[in-house]
N, C-alpha and C positions, 0 to 999 in steps of 0.2 A: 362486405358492402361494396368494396371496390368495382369483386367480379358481377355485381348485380347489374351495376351503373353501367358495367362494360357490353354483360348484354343485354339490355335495353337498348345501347348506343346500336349495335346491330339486329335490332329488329325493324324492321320494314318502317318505312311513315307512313302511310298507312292507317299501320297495327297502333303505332304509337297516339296516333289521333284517337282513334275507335276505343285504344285503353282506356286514353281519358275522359273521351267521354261518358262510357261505360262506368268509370270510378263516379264521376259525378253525379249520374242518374242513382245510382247503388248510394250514395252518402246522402242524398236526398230522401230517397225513399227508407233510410234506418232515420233519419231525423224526424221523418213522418209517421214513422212509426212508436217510436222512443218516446215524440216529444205532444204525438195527438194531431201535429199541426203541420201546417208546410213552411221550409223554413223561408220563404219570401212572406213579406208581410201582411196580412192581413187588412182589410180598412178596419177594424176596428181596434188596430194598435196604435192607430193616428190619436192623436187630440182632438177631440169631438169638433172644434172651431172649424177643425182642417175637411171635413165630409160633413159639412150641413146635409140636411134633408133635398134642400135643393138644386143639391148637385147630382151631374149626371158623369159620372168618371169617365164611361166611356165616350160619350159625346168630348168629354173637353182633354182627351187623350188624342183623340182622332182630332181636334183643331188645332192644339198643340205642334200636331204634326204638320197639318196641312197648311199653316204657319209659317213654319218652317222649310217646306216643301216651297211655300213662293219664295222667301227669304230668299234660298238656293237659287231662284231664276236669277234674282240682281247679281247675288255672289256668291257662284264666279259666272252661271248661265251667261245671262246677258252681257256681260263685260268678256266674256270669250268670245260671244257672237259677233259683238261689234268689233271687237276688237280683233281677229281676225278678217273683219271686212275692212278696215282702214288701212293706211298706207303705212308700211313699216316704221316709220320717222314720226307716228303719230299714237301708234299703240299705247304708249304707257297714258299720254293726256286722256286717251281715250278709256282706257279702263279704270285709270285716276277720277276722270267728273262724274263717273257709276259711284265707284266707290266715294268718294267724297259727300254725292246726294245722300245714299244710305245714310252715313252718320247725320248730315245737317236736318234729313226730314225727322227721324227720329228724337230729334231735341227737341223741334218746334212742336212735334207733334204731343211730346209727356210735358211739355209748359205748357201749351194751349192749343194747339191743335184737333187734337181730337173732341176735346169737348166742344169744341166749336160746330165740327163736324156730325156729331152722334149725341151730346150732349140734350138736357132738355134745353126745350125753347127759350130762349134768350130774346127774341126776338119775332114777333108774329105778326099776321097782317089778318085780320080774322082771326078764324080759326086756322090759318095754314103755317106751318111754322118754317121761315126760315134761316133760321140759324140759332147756334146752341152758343154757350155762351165760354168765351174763351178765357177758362179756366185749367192750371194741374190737373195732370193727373199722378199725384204723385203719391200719394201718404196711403197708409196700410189701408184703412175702412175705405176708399173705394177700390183699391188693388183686390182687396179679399172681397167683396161683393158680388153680389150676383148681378150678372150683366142689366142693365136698363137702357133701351136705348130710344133714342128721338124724342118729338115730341108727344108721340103716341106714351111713352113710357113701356115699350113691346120687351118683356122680359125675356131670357134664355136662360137653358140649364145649366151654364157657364160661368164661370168666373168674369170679372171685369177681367181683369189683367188678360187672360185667355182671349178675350175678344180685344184690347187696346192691341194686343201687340198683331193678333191676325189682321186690325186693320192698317194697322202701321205697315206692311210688309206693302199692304199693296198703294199706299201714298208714297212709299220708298223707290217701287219699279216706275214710278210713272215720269220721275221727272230724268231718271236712266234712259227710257223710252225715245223720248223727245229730244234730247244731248246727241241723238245719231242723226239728227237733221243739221246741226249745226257743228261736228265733228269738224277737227283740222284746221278751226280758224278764231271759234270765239275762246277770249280773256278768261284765265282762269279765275282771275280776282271778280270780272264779273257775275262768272258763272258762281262762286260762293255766293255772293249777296244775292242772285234770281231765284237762284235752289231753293231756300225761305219764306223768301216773301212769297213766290209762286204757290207753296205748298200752301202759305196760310192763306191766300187771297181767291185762290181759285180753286185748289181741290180741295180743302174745306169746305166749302161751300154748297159745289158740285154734288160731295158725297153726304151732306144735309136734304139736298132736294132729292135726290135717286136712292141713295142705300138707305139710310135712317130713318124715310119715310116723313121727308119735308113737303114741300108744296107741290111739287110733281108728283111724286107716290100719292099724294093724297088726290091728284086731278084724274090717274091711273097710269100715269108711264111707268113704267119699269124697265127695272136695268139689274139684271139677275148676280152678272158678279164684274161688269166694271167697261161692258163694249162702248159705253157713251162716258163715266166717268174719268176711267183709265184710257182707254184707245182713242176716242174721239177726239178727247181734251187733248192727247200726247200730239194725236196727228195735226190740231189745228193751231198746237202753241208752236208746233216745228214746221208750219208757214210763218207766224208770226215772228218766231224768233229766227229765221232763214232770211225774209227780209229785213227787220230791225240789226242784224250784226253784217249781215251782206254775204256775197257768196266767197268760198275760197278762190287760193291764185289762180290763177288760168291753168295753169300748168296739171293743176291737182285735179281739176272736175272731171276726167273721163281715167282716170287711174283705175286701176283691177286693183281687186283686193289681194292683200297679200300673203294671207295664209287659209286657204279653205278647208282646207285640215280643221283648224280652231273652230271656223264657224258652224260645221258638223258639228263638232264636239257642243259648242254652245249649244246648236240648237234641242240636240238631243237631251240635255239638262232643260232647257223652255219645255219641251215638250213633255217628258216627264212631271216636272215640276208643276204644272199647268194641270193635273189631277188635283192639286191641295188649292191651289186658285180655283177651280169651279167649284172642288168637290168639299171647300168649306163652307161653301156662302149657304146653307141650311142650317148654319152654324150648330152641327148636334152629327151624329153618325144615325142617318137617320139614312130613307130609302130614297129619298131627292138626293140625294149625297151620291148613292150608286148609279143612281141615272142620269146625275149630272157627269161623272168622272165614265160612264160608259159614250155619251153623246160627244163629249169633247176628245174622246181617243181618235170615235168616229171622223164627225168633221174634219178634223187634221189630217186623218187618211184620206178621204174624200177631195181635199183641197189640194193634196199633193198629187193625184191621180190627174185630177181636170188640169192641172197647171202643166204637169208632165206635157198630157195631150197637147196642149197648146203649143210648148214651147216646139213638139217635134212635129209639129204641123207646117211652125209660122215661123221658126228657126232653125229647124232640122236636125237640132240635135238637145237630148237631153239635157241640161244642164242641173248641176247638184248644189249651186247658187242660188237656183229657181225653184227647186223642192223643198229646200231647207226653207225660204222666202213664203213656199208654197203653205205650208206646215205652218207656219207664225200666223198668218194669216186666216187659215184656219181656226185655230186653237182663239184667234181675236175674236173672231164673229161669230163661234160659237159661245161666245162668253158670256153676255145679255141674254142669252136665250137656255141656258146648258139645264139648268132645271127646270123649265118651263116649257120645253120639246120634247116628242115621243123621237125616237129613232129616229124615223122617215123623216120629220123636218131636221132633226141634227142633218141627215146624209144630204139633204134639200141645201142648206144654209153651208155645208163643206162645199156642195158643188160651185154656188153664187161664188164663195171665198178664195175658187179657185179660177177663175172667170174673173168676176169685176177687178180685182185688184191687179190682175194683171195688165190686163187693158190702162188702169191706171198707169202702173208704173211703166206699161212698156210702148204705149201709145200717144199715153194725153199728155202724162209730166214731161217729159222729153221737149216740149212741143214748147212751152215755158220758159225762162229765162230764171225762174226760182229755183239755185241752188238747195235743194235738199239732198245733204248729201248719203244717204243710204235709206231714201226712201221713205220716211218716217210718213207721212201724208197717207200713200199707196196701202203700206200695210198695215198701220194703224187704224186711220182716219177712215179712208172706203170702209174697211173690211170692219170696224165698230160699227160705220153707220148699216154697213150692210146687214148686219148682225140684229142691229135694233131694230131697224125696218121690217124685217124676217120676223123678228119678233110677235110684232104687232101682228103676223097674219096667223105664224103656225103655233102660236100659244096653245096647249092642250088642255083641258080639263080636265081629262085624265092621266099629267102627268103635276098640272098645278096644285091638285086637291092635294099634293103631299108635302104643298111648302105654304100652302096660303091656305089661311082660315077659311075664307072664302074665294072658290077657287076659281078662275079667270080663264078667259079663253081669247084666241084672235079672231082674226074677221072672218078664218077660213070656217070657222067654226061657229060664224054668226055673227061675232060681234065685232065688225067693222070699227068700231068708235075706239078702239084700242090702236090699231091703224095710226087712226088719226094724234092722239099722246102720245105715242111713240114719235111721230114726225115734228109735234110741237116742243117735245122734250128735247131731241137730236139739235132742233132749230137755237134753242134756247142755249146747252152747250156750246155751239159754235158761235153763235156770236160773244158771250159773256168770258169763252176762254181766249177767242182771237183779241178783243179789246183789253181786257185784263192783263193779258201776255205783253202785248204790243206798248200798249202804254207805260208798263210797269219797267221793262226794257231802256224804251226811251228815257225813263227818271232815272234808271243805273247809269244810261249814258252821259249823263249829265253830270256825274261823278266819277266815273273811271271807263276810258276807251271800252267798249262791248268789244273788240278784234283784237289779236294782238296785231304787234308792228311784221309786214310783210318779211323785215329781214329772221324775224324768230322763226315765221312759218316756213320761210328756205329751212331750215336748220331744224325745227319742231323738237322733239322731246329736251334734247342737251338743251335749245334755248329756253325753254320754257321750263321744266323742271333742274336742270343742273344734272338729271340722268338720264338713262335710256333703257327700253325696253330688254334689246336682245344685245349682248357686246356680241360682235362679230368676233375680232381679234381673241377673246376668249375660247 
């Protein structure tokens, strides 16, 4: 036995890999043969409870995934991203209030949140329902259920659980999103008690009218997986919450970021990730699914080509701040629209995303006295609304018929009056999350400073957490 071990130890790696796998395929295939069966398991070794008729395995394998797939945006995607654009002395708070959101939306969100959001109607004005009613979601009979959702009662081949936690992932990036407007200055203690309240008070709500098929779904706006919920809301709560805490020190607002390294790496994890963001929202592995995750690769390359152009036009040189910038932007505005555009408008909606937001950020905000500081407005806000607007025109018919019962089209396509809910829908976001935000804000204010004290912000991590991101002296 010795000399056997001995020569194994001098066989190639390789050979050693290819043995094993070899052994494995060979011990599977006499187990298949031996035993009739393959030795992974079957569904019908489950418990009949566990594969009702109504489930679709492979649909809720693929959401499972795609789930998890945005999960990965917040953590570590976005907390690299940001946190590589901040300023060294700030990193940990910064990828600390990501992290921090994650847990606090998720609490709110299995005690009542969600049901509020997706739930049936709790609350009706007619026949249009807005809001569900804020209920657990905790106990087995509706964790094991088959998904129902809104007031329509619109069922899927899904599990609840399957569907609460794919909608949690994306009530979790949102309030990550908007933290990069107000980075380097607001109170962490505030920042816990806004996280919360915000989630219940506004994206709840938000995602009752657009995803669950609240009163706006019902008038025809649509919002396919989140450019007016997610983006627009992110970008107009990080005005609100940029004037409400106020801007950082003088010293900090024209600072470079300090590891672009990271924000590569971030963005590449967004971008990635951002197939299970679009390519779940048909919730089922279905052919909207493929053409949502083919449309939003597109736009993102589209958005980062136009942006390029730009910058070595009107800057003269590439910058990999402005691509990586270019790419988020992208992947935002095509987000409203990723199931419901053929190609040509994906590639139509990359190009706008590569264009308007730039102008945003590098022409208009500039011009403003609103500390936002990495931009949350620019590549949020525009690039949602730009997304949803686009919406309204390049809607397909031909590519709708594969997510809506009854399949819908834009104005390019005829029907102009989609145009128009899309623009009342956009309107309706912005003011209900600007006010919401702003006021809700001010009542924290009222109980504990929104900023920290100017001498933490000299000082940043060590003062404010008692540690620091990077020990140098290490």
């Amino acid at each position: 036995m010795a000399s056997t071990r001995g020569s194994q130890r001098n066989l190639p790696r390789w050979l050693k890999f290819n043995f094993a796998g070899i052994c494995v395929v060979l011990t599977a295939v006499t187990a298949t043969i031996v035993l009739g069966q393959p030795v992974w398991a079957k569904l019908d070794t489950y418990p009949t409870p566990s594969v009702p008729p109504w489930l679709d395995t492979g649909s809720n394998a693929w959401m499972l995934t795609a789930a998890t797939l945005v999960g990965l945006m917040s953590l570590p995607g976005l907390a690299i991203f940001y946190g590589g654009l901040a300023k060294k002395r700030f990193v940990l708070n910064t990828v600390f209030m990501i992290f921090y959101a994650y847990a606090a939306v998720l609490v709110v969100w299995l005690l009542f949140g969600y049901n509020l959001g997706f739930g049936p109607a709790g609350l009706k004005i007619g026949n249009y329902g807005i809001l569900g009613v804020p209920t657990p979601a905790l106990d087995p009979a509706t964790m094991a259920s088959q998904a129902t959702v809104g007031p329509g009662g619109v069922t899927y081949n899904i599990p609840s659980a399957t569907f609460i936690f794919f909608q949690f992932v994306f009530a979790a990036i949102t309030p990550g999103l908007f933290v990069g407007a107000i980075i380097e200055r607001m109170s962490f203690k505030a920042w816990m008690i806004f996280v919360p309240a915000w989630s219940a008070l506004v994206y709840s709500p938000l995602s009752y009218w657009l995803f669950a098929g609240g009163w706006l779904n019902q008038l025809g706006a649509v919002d396919f997986s989140g450019g007016y919920v997610i983006h627009l809301s992110a970008g107009i709560t990080g005005i609100a919450a940029a004037l409400a805490v106020g801007p950082r020190l003088s010293s900090d607002r024209h600072s470079k970021p300090h590891n672009v390294t990271l924000v590569f790496i971030g963005a590449g994890i967004l971008w990635l990730g951002w197939n299970g963001f679009n390519g779940g929202d048909p919730y089922g592995a279905t052919i909207d699914a493929a053409i949502a995750v083919l449309n939003t690769e597109l736009a993102a390359a589209a958005s980062v080509i136009a942006w390029m152009i730009l910058d070595i036009r009107l800057k003269h040189k590439p910058s990999l701040i402005g691509a990586t910038t270019a790419a988020v932007t992208g992947l935002v505005a095509i987000t409203p629209a990723a199931g419901y555009v053929s190609g040509w408008g994906a590639f139509v909606i990359g190009i706008a995303a590569g264009i308007l937001p730039w102008i945003a950020l590098n022409k208009i905000m500039p011009r403003f006295k609103l500390d936002d500081a990495l931009g949350v407005f620019g590549a949020h806000g525009v690039a949602g609304l730009t997304g949803g607007l686009l919406t309204g025109i390049l809607a397909d018919p031909a590519v709708t018929q594969y997510v809506a019962t009854t399949p819908f089209a834009g104005a390019l396509y005829g029907n102009v009056a989609e145009l128009g809910w899309q623009a009342l829908a956009a309107l309706v976001v912005i003011v209900y999350a600007f006010v919401v935000s702003y006021v809700l804000l001010r009542l924290i204010g009222v109980l504990t400073p929104l900023r920290e004290s100017d001498d933490k912000l000299r000082v940043g991590d060590l003062a404010i957490h008692g540690e620091i991101g990077e020990d140098l002296e290490e």
